[in-house]
C-alpha positions as CSV (number, residue, x, y, z in Angstrom):
1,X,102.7,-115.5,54.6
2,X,103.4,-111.6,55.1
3,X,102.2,-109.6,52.3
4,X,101.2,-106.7,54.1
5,X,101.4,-103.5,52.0
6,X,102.7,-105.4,49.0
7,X,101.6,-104.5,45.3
8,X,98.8,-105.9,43.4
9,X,99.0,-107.2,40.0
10,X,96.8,-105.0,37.8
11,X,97.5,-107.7,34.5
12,X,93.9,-108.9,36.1
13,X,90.7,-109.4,34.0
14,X,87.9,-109.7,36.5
15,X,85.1,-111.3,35.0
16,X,82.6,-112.7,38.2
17,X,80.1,-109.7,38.3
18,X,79.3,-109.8,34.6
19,X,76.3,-111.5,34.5
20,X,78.2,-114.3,32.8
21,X,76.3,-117.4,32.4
22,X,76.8,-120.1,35.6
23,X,76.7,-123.6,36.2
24,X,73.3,-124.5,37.8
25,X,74.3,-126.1,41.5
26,X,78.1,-125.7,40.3
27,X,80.7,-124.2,42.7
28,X,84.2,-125.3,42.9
29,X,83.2,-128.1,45.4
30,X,82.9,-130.2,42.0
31,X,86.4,-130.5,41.4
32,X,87.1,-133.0,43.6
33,X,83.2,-134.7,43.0
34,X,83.7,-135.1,39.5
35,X,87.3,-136.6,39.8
36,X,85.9,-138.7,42.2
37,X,83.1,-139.5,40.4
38,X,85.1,-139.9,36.9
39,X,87.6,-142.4,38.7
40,X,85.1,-144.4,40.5
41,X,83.7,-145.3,36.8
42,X,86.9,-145.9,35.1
43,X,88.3,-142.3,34.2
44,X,91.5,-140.4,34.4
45,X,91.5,-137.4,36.2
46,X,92.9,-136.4,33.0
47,X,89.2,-137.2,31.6
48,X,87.9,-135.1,34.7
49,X,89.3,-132.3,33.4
50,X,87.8,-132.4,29.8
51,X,84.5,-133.3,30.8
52,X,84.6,-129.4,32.9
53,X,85.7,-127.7,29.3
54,X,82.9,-129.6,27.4
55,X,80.0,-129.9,29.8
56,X,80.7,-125.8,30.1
57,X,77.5,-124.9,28.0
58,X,75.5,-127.4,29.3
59,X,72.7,-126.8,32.2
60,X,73.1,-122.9,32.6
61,X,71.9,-119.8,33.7
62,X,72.4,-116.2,33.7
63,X,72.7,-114.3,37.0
64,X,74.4,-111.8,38.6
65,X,76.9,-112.4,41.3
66,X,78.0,-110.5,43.8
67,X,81.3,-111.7,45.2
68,X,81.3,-112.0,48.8
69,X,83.8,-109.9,51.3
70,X,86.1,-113.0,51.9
71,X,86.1,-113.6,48.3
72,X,87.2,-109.9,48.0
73,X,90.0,-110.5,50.6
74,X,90.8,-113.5,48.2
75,X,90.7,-111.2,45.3
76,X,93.6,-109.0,46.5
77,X,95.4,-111.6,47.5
78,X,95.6,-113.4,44.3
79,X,96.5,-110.1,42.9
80,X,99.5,-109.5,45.3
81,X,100.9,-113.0,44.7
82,X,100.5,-112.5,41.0
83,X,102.9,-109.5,41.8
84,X,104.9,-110.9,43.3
85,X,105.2,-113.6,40.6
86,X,106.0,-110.8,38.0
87,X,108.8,-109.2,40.1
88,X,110.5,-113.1,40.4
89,X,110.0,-114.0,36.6
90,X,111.2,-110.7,35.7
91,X,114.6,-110.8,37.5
92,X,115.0,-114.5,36.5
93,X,114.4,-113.6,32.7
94,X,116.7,-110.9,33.0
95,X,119.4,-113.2,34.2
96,X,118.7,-115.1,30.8
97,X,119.1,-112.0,28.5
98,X,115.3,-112.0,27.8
99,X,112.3,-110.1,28.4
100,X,109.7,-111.6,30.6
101,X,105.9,-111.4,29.9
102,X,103.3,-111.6,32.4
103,X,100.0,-113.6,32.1
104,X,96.8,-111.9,32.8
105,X,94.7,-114.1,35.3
106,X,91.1,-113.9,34.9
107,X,88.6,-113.9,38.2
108,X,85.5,-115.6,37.1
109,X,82.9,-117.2,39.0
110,X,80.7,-120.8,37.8
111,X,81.8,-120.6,34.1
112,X,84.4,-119.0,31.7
113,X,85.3,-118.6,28.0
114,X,88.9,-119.0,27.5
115,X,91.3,-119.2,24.5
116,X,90.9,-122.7,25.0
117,X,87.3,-123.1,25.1
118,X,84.5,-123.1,27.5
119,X,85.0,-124.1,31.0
120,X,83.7,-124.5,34.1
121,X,85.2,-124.5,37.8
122,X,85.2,-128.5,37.9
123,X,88.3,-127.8,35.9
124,X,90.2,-126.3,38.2
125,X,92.5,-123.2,38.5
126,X,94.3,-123.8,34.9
127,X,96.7,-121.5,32.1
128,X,95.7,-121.7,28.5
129,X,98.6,-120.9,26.4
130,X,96.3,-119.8,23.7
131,X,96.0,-116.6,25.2
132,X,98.1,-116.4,27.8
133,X,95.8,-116.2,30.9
134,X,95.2,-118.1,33.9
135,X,91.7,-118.9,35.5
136,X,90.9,-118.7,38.8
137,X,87.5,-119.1,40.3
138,X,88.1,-117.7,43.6
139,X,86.2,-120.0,45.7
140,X,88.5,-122.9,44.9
141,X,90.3,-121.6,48.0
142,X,87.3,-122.1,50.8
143,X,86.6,-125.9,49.2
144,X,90.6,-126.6,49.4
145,X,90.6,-127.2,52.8
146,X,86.7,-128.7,52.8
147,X,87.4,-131.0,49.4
148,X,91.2,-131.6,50.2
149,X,91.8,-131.1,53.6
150,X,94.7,-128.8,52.2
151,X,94.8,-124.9,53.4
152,X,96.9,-121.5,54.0
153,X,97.9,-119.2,52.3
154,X,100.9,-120.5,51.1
155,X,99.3,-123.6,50.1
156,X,97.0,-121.0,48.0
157,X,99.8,-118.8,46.6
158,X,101.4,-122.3,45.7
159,X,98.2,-123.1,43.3
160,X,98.8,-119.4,41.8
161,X,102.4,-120.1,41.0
162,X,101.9,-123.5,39.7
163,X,99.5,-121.9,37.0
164,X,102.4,-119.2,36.3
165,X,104.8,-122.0,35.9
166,X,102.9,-123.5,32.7
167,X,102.9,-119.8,31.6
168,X,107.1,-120.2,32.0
169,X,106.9,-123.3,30.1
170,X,105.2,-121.4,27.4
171,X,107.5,-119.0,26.9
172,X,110.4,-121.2,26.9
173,X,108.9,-122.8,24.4
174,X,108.6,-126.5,26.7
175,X,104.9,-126.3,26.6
176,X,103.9,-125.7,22.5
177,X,107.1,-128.6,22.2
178,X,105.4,-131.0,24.6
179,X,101.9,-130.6,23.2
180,X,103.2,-130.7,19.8
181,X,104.3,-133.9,21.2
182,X,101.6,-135.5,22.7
183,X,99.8,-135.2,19.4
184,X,101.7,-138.0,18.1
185,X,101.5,-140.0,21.2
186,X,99.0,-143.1,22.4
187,X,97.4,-142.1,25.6
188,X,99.7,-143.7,27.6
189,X,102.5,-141.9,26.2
190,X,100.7,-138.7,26.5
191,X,100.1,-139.2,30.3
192,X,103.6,-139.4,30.9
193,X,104.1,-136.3,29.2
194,X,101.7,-134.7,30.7
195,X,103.3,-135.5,34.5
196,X,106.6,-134.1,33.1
197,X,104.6,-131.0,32.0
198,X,102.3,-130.8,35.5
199,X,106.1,-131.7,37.5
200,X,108.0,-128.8,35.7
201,X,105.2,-126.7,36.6
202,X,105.6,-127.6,40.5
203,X,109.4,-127.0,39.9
204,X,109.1,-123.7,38.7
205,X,105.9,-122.5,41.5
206,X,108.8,-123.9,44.2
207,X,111.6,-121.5,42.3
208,X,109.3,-118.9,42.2
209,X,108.5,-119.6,46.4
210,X,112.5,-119.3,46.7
211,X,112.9,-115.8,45.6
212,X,109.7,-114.8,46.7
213,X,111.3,-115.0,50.3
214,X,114.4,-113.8,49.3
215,X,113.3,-111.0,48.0
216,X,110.6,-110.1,50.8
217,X,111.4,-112.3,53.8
218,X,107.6,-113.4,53.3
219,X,108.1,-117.2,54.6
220,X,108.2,-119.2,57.6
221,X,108.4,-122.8,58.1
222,X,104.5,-123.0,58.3
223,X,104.0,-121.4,55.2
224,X,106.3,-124.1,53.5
225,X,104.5,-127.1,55.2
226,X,101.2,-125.4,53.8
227,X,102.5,-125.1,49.9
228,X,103.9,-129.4,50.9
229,X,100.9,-130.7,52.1
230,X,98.3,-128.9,49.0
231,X,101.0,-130.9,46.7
232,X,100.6,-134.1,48.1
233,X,97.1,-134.0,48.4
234,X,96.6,-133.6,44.6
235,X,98.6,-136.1,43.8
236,X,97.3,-138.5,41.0
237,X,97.7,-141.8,43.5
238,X,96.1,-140.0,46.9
239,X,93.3,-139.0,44.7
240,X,92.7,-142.8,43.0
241,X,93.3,-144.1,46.5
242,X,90.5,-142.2,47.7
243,X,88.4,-142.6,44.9
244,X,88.8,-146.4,44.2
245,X,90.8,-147.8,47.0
246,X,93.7,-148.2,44.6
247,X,95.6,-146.7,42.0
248,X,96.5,-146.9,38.6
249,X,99.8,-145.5,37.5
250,X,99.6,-145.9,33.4
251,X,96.2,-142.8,33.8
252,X,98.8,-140.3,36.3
253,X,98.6,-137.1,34.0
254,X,99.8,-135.1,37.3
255,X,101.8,-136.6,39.2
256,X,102.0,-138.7,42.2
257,X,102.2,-137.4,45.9
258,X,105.5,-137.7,46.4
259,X,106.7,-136.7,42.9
260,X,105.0,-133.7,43.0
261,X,106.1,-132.7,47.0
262,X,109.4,-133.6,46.0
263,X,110.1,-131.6,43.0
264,X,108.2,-128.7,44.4
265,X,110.5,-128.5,47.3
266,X,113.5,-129.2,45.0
267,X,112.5,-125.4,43.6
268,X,111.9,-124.2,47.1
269,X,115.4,-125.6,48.3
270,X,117.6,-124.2,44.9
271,X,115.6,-121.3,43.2
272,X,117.6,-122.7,40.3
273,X,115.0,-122.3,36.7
274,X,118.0,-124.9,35.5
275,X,117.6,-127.4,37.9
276,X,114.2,-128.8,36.7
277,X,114.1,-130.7,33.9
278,X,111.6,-133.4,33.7
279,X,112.3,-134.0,30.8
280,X,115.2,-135.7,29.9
281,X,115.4,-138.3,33.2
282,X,113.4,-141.6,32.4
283,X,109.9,-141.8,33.1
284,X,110.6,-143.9,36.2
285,X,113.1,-141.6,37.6
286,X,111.1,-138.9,38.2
């Protein structure tokens, strides 16, 4: 992906030199050890992701951290791609008569407070509409390729844009209208919702990938192949498969593989912000 001499975002709060407080032997490698370890017991890798907003405050310390130099390299390259989201978002907004408002993404490092609680990195890169930021603990990019076997910096940018895509969904109002609805729903319902939610949000990182090229010629076939192979690998079946040796469709809250490649490159392929609704097809259409 060529972003040489491109902008950087500056809607960026950097928090990983703060002497915030840090997850004693954390680091992002426990994203995929405590899905794994919450599906090998019975979990959803929706539960996976609560128990790294409420275990957040739990076995701590403070210390200072110095980001390393290929963190840094990171750093500026999660700016430019946040960019680079802005100048898409904006132009497709504008196409819709309205005004489009960026997220801030926050850099942390072991542990975060967000609008929607405390968290750690087992949770992941993840938006909270609550105050419209997205959290990114840089080294989630050197344990993609070790944890997932998924790499590039496509297949980075593509876990960037997914975040901004939930941000989208906010202020089109699909987010607040599918949470409101999930609060009346039995957990089974509510993981379907949540796949149409986490699919939408594939849809509109592909869109975003469309006009990122065609705005700045950025992309080769490579690049595309990265962003296609980071999808499947965190879909909700490869991840039970690997965890348990099979899968279990009624606790998907992401996705499967082939879902989520496919409606990813669906945005890649159109750059159409119409073409993806999730919503109204059935469930098993998707």
């Amino acid at each position: 992906m060529n972003l040489k001499g491109r902008r950087q975002s500056t809607n960026v709060d950097d928090r990983r030199s703060s002497g915030k407080k840090i997850a004693i032997g954390g680091g992002i490698g426990a994203i995929i050890l405590t899905a794994l370890f919450t599906l090998l017991n019975g979990g959803s890798l929706g539960d996976a992701v609560q128990q790294g907003f409420s275990t957040a405050t739990s076995g701590q310390q403070s210390e200072n951290y110095t980001p390393t130099a290929q963190e840094e390299e990171f750093a500026v390259f999660a700016k430019q791609i946040l960019a680079s989201t802005e100048d898409v978002w904006t132009a497709e907004f504008k196409k819709m008569g309205r005004t489009y408002k960026a997220p801030t993404m926050v850099l942390f490092h072991g542990s975060v407070q967000s609008g929607c609680g405390k968290a750690t990195s087992a949770v992941g890169p993840f938006y909270c509409s609550a105050d419209e930021c997205l959290y990114l603990d840089l080294d989630f990019f050197n344990e993609m390729p070790k944890s997932l076997g998924a790499g590039g910096d496509f297949a980075y940018a593509y876990v960037i844009a997914h975040e901004v895509g939930h941000h989208v969904e906010h202020l089109l109002g699909i987010l607040d209208e599918a949470h409101s609805t999930m609060s009346l729903q039995n957990e089974t319902e509510r993981n379907k919702t949540s796949v149409r939610i986490e699919l939408l949000a594939d849809y509109y990182a592909g869109v975003w990938g469309y006009h990122e090229n065609k705005m700045f010629g950025s992309l080769d076939e490579g690049d595309l192949k990265e962003a296609i192979d980071a999808a499947q690998k965190i879909g909700d079946d490869y991840l039970q498969k690997r965890a348990r040796g099979q899968v279990y469709p009624e606790s998907f809250t992401h996705g499967t593989s082939e879902q989520r490649m496919r409606w990813l490159k669906k945005g890649l392929q159109t750059g159409d912000l119409r073409g993806g609704d999730t919503f109204s097809p059935r469930y098993e259409s998707l």
